[in-house]
C-alpha positions in Angstrom: 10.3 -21.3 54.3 13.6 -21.6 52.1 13.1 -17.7 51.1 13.3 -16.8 54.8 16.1 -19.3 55.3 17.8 -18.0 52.6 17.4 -14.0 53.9 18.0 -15.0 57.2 22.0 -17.0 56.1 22.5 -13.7 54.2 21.6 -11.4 57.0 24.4 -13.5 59.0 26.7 -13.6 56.3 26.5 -9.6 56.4 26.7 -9.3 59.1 29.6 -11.7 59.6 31.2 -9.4 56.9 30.7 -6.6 58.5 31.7 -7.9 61.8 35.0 -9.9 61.2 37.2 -7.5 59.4 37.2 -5.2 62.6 37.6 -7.4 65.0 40.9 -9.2 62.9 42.2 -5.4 63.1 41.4 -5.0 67.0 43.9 -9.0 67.1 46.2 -8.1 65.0 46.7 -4.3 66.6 47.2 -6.1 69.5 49.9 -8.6 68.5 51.4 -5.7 67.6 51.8 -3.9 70.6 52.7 -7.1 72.2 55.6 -7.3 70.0 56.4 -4.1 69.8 56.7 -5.0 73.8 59.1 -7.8 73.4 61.0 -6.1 71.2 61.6 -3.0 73.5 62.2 -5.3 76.5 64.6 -7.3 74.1 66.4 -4.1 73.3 66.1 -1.1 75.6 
């Protein structure tokens, strides 16, 4: 029972891992266009 427990929080934590990073990049790309649009509305 605690092996499988253990597999199963590691197949999360992969997965997590493998997950996360890509969807920070998909936030933070669009913050970036967001202020990229502020800043051209700002300054035309």
């Amino acid at each position: 029972m605690l092996p499988q427990n253990r597999k199963d929080y590691m197949t999360i934590h992969a997965a997590a891992f493998y997950v996360l990073p890509p969807a920070f990049d998909v936030v933070n790309f669009y913050q970036g266009r967001f202020v990229s649009l502020r800043i051209r509305r700002r300054h035309p």
